[in-house]
ZANUBA-16139 format. One record per residue: y, z, x of N, C-alpha, C, O in turn. Coordinates in steps of 0.2 Angstrom, whole numbers, padded with zeros to 4 digits, always signed. Atoms other than C-alpha are relative to their C-alpha. Layout:
% residues N
YZXYZXYZXYZX
...
END
This chain:
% residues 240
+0002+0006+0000-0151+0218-0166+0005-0005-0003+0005-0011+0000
-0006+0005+0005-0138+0210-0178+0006-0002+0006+0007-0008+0007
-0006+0000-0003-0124+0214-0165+0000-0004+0004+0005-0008+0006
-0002+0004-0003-0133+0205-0153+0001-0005-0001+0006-0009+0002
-0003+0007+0005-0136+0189-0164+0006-0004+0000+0007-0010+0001
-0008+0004+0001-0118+0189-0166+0004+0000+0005+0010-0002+0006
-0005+0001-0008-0114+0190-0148-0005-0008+0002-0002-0013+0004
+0003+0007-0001-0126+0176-0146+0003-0006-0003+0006-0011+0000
-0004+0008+0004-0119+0164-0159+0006+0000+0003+0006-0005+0007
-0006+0002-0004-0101+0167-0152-0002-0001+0007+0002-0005+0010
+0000+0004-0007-0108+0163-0135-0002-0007+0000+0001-0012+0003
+0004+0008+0000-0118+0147-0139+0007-0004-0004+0009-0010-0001
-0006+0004+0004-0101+0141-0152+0004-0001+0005+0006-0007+0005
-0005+0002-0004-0091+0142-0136-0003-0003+0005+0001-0006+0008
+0002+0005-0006-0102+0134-0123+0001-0007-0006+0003-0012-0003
+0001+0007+0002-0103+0119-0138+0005-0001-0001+0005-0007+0000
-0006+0001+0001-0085+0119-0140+0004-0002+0006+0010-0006+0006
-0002+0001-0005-0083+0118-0122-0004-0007+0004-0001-0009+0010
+0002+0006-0001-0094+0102-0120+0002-0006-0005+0002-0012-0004
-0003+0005+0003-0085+0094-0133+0007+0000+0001+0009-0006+0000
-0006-0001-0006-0069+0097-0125+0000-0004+0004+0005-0007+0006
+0002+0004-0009-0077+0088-0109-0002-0008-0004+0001-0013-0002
+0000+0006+0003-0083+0074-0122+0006-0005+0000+0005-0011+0002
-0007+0002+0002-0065+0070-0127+0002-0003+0006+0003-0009+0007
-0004+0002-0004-0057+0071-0112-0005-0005+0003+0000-0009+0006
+0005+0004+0000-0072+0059-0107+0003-0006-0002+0002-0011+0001
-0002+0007+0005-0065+0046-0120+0007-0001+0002+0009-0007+0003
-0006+0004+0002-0048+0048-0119+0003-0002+0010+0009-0003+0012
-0002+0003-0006-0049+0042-0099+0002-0006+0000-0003-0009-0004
+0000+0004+0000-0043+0027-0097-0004-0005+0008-0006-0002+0012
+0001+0002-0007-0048+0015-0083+0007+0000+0004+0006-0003+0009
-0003+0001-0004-0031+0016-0075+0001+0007+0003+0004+0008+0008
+0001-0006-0004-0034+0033-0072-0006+0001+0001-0007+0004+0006
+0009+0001-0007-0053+0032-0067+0001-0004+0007-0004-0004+0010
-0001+0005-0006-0046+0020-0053-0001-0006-0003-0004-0007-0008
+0003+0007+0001-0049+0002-0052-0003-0004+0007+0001-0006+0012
+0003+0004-0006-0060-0006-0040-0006-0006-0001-0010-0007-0005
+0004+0008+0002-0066-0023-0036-0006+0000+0001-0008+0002+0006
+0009+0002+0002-0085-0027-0041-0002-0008+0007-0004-0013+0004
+0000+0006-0003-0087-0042-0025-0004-0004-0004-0008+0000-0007
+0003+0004+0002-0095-0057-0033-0009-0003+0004-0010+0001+0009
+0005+0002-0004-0112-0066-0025+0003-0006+0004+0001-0008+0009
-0004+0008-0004-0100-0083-0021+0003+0005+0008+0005+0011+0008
-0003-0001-0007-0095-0081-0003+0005-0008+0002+0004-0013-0001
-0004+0007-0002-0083-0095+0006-0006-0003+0003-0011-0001+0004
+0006+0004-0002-0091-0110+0012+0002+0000+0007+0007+0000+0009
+0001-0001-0008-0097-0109+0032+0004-0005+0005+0004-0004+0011
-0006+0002-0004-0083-0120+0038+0006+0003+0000+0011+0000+0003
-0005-0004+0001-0071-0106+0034+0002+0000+0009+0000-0001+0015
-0002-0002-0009-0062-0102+0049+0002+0008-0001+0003+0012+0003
-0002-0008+0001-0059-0085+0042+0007+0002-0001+0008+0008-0003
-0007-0002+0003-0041-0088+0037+0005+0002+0004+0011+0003+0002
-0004-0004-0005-0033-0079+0053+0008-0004+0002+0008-0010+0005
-0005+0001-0002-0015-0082+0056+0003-0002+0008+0001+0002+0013
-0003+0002-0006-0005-0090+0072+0003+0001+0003+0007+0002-0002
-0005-0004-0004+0006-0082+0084+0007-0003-0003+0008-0009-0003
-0005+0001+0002+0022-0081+0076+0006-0006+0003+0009-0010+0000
-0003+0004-0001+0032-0091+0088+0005-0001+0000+0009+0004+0000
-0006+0002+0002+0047-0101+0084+0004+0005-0007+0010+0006-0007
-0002-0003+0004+0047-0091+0069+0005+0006-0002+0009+0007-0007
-0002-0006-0003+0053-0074+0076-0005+0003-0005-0001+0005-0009
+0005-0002+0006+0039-0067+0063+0000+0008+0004+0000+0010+0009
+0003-0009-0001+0037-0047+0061-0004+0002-0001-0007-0001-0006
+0009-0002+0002+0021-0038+0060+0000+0005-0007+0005+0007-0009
+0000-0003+0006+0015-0031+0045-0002+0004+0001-0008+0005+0003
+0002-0009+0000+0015-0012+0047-0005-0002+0010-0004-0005+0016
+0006+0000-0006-0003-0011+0060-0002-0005+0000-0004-0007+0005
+0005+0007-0002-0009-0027+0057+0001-0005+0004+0007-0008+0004
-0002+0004-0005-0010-0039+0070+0001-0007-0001+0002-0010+0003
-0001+0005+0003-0009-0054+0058+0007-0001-0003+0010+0004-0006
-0009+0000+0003+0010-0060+0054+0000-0002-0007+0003+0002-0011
-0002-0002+0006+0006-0067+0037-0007+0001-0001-0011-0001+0003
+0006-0002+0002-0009-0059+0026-0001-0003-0008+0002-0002-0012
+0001+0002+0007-0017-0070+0012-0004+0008-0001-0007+0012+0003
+0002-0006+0004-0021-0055-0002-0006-0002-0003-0006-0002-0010
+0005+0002+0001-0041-0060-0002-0005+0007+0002-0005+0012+0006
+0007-0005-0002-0056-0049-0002-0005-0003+0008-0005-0008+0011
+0003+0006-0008-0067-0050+0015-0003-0006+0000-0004-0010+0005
+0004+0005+0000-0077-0063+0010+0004-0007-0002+0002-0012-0004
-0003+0006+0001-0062-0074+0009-0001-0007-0006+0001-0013-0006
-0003+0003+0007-0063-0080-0007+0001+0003-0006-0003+0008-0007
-0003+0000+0006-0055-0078-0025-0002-0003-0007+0001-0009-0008
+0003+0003+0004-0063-0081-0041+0007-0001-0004+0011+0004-0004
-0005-0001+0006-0050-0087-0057-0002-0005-0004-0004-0010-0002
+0001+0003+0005-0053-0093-0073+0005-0004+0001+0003-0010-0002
-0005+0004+0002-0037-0102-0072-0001-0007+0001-0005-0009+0006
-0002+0006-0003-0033-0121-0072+0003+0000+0005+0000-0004+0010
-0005+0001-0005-0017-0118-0061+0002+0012+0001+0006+0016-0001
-0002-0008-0004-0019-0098-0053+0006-0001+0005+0009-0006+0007
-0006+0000-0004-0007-0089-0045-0003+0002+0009-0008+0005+0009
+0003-0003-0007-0010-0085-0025+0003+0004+0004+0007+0001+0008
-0003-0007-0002-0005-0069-0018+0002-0003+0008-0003-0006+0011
-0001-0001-0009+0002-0071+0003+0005+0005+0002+0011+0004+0000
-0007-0004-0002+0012-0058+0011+0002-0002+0008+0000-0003+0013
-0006+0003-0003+0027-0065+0019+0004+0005+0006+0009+0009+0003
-0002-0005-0003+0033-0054+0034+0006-0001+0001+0008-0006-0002
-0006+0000-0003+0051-0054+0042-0001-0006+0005-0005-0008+0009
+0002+0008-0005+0054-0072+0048+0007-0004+0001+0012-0003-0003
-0007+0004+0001+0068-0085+0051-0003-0005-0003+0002-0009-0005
+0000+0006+0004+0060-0098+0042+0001-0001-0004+0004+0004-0006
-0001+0000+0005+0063-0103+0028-0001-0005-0005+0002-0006-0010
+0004+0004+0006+0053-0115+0019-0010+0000+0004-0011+0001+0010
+0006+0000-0003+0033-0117+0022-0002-0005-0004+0000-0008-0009
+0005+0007+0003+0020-0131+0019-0006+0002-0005-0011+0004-0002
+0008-0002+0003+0007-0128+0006-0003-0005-0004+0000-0008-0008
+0004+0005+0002-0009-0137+0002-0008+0002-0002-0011+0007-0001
+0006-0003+0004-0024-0137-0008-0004-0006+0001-0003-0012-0002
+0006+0008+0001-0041-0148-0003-0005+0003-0004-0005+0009-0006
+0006-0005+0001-0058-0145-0009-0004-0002+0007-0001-0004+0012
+0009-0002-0005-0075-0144+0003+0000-0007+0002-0004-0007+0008
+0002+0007-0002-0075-0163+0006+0007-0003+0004+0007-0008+0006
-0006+0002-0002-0057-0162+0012+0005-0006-0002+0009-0008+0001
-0003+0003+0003-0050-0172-0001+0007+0005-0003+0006+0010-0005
-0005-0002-0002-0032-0168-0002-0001+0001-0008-0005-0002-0011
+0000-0001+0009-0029-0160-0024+0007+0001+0002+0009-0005+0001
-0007-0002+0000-0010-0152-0020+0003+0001+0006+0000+0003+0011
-0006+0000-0008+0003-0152-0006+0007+0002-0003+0009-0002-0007
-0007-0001+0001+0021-0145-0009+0003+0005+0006+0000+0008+0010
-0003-0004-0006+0034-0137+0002+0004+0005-0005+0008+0003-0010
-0002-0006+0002+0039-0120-0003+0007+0004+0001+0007+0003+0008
-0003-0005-0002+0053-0109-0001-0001+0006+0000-0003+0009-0006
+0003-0006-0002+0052-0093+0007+0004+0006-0003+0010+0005-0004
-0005-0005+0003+0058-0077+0001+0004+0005+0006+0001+0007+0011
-0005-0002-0004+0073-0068+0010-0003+0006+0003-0001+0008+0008
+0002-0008-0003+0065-0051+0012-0009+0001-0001-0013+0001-0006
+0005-0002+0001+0048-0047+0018-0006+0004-0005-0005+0010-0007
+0006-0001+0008+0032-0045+0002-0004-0004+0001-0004-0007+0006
+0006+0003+0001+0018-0051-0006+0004-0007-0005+0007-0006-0011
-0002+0004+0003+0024-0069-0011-0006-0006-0006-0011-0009-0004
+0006+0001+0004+0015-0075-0028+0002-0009-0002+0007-0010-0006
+0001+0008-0002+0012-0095-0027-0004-0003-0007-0010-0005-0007
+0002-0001+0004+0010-0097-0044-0001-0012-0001+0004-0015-0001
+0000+0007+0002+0002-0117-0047+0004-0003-0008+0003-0001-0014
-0005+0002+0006+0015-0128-0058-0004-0003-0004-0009-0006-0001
+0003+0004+0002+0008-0136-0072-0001-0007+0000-0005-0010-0003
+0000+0008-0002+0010-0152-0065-0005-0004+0005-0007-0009+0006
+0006+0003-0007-0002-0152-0052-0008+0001-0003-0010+0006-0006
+0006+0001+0002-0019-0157-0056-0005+0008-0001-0006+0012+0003
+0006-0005+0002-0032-0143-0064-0005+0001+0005-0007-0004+0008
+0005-0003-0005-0044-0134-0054-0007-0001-0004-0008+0003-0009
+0005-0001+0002-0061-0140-0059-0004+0007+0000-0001+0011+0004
+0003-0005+0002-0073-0128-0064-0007-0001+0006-0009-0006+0009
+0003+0001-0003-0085-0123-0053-0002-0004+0009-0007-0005+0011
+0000+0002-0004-0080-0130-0038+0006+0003+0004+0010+0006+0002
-0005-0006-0005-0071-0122-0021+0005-0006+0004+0005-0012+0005
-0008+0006-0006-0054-0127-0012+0001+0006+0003+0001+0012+0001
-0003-0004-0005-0047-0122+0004+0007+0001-0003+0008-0004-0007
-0008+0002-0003-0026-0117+0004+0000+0002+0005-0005+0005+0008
-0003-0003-0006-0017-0115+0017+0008+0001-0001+0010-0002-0006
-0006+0000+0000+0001-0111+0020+0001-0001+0006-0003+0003+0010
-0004+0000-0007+0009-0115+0035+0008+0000+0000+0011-0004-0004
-0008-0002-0001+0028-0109+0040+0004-0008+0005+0002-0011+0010
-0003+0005-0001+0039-0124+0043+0005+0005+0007+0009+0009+0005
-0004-0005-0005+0048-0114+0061+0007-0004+0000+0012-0002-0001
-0004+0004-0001+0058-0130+0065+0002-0006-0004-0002-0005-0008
+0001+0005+0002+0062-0145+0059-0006-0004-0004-0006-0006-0009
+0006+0003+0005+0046-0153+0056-0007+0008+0002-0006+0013+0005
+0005-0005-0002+0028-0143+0056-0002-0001+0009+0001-0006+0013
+0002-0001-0006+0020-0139+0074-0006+0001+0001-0009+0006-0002
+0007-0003+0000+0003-0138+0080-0001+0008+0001-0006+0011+0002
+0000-0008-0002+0007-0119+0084+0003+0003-0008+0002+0009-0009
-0004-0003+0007+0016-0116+0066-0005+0005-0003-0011+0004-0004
+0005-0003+0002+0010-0101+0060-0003-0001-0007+0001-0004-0010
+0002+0000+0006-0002-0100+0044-0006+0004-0002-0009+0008+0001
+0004-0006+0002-0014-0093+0034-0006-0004-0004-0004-0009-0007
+0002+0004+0005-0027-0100+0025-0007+0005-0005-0009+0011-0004
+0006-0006+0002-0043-0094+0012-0004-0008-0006-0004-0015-0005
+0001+0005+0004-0052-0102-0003+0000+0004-0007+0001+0010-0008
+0001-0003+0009-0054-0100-0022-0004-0004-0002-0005-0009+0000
+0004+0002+0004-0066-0104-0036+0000-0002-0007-0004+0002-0009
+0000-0003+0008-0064-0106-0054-0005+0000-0002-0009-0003+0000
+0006-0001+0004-0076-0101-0065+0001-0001-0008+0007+0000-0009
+0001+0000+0006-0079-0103-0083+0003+0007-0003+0001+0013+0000
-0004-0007+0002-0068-0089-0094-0005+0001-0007-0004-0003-0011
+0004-0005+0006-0079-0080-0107+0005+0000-0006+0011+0002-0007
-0004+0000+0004-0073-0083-0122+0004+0006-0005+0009+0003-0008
-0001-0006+0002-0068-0065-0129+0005+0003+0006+0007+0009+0006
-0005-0001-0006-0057-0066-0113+0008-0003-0001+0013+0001+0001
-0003+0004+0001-0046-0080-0117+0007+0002-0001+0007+0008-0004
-0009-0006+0001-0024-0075-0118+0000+0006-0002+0003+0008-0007
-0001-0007+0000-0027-0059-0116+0006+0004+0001+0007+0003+0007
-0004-0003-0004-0012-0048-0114+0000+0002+0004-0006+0003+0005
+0001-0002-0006-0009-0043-0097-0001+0008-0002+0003+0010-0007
+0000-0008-0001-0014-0023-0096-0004+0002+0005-0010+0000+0005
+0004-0007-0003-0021-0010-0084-0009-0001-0001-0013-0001+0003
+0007+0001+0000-0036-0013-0093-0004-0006+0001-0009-0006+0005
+0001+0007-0002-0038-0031-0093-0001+0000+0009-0006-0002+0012
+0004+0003-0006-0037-0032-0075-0005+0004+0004-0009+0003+0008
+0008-0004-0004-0049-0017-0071-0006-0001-0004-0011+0002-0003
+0007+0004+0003-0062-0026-0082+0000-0008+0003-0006-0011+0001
+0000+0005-0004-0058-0043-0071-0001+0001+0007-0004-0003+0010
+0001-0002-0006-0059-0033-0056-0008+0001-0001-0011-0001+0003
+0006-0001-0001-0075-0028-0060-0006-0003-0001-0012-0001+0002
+0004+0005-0002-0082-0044-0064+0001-0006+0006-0002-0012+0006
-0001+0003-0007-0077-0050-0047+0004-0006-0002+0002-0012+0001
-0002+0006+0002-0064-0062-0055+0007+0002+0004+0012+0004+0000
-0005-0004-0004-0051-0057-0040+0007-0003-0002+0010+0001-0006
-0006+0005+0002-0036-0069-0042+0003+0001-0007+0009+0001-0007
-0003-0001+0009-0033-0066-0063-0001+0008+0002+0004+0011+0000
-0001-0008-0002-0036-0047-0057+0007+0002+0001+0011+0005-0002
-0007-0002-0004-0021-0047-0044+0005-0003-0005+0009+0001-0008
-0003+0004+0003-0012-0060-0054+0005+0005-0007+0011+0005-0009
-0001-0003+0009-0013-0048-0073+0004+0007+0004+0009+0010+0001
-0005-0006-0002-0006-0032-0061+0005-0003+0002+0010+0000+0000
-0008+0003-0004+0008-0042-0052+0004-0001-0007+0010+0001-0005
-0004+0006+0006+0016-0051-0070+0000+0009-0003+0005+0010-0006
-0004-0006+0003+0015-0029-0075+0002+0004+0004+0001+0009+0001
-0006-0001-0004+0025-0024-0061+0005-0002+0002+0009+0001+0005
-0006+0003+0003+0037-0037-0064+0004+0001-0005+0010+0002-0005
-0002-0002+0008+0039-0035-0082+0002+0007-0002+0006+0009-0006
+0000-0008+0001+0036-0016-0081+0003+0002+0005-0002+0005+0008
+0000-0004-0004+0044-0009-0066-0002+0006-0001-0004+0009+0004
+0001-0008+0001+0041+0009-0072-0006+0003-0003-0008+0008-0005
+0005-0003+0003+0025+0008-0076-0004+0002+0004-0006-0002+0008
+0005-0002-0007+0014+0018-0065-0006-0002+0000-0009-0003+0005
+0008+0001-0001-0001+0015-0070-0004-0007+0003-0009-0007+0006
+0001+0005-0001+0001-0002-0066+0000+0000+0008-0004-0003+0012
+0000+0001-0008+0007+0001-0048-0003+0004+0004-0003+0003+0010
+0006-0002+0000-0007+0013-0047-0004-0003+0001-0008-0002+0006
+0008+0004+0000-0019+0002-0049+0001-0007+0004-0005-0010+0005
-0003+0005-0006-0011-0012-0038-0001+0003+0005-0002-0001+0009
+0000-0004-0008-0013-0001-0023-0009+0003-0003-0012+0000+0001
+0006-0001-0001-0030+0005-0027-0005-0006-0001-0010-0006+0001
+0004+0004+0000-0036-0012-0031+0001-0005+0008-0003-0010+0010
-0002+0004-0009-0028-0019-0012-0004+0007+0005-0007+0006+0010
+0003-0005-0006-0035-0002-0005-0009-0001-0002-0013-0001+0002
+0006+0002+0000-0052-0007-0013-0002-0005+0006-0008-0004+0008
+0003+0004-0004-0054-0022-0001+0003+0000+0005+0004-0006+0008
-0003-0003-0006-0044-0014+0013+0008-0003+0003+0011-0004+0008
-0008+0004+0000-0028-0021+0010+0004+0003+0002+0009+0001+0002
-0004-0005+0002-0021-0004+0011+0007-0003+0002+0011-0005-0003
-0007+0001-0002-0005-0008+0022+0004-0005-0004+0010-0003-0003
-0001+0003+0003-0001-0021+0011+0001+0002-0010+0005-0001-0013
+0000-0004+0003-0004-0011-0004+0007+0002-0003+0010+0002-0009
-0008-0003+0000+0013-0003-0002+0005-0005+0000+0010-0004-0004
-0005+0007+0002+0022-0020-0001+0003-0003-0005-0001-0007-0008
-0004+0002+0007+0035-0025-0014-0001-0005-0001-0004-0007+0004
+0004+0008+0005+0031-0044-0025+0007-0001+0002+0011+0003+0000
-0006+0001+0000+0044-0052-0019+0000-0008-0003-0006-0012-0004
-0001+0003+0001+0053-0067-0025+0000-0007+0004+0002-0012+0002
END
């Protein structure tokens, strides 16, 4: 009876040792290796959206992105908008193979009042080009939605055919335990998950810049593009 006892105790010690085993490894997952996927928000764009669809490239000579049938791709979830606590956010568009080489970009709100307008230049080699607002241009109220748009400059002046792209964004009010956070892996898979899209993409892009070698980071850039189907674009390098 003894022998069995002590065949028991070492059975039940190693089932409890192998539950605490599974405990640990439990903790010590990070969220950049649990994946990272976006939480969508309840804001949707507002119903004069046109859906953002891009124009036949044109004078341009524009190249297609991988399958997709659109030339450039604002880096938006489906419902075409981006939340950001920011004053002056950055805005993700991917730029394909083109001859142009400056574009128009502008920012109204909902009543069509004009907030920012500037001409860009474009980057020499096909990516995701990140349109970061200068300090100079007027703050994004709180709570309130603006259209951009980008339109490619093909020729001399703009064109009613010029292609572009357009979407909307929102800011929201930043949680105060949020505030100059360092950029990390973590940080934006807890923005992602509170549907805050724009400081998401923004906090992985600025650690794929600074860190090229960080996998985790460009890990989690590619599963947070393949979360709202961005896949093709996903793989596409930040360019300058």
């Amino acid at each position: 009876m003894a022998k069995k006892n002590k065949s028991f105790f070492k059975y039940a010690l190693l089932i409890t040792s192998c539950l605490f085993s599974f405990s640990l490894i439990a903790i010590w997952i990070t969220p950049s290796q649990a994946g990272i996927t976006f939480k969508p928000p309840v804001t949707s764009a507002p119903s004069r959206s046109t859906g953002g669809a891009s124009r036949d490239g044109g004078s341009c000579a524009i190249g297609k992105a991988s399958k997709s049938d659109a030339s450039i791709v604002k880096l938006l979830p489906k419902s075409n908008i981006g939340l950001t606590t920011e004053q002056h956010p950055s805005i993700m568009v991917y730029i394909p193979a083109t001859t142009a080489e400056t574009a128009f970009f502008s920012i109204q709100d909902e009543n069509f009042n004009h907030h920012y307008q500037t001409t860009l230049q474009l980057p020499e080699s096909p990516g995701v080009m990140e349109i970061k607002l200068p300090a100079s241009a007027p703050a994004l109220a709180t709570d309130t939605t603006y259209q951009y748009s980008l339109v490619m400059i093909c020729g001399e002046y703009l064109e009613p055919d010029s292609p572009l792209v357009s979407g909307w964004i929102q800011r929201i009010e930043a949680k105060k335990n949020a505030v100059n956070q360092k950029p990390s892996v973590e940080l934006a898979s807890k923005l992602a998950n509170d549907g805050i899209w724009l400081d998401a993409l923004s906090t992985l892009a600025q650690l794929k810049k600074s860190e090229p070698s960080n996998q985790s980071a460009i890990n989690s850039w590619q599963q947070l593009l393949n979360s709202v189907g961005l896949d093709e674009i996903a793989q596409q390098p930040i360019v300058n």
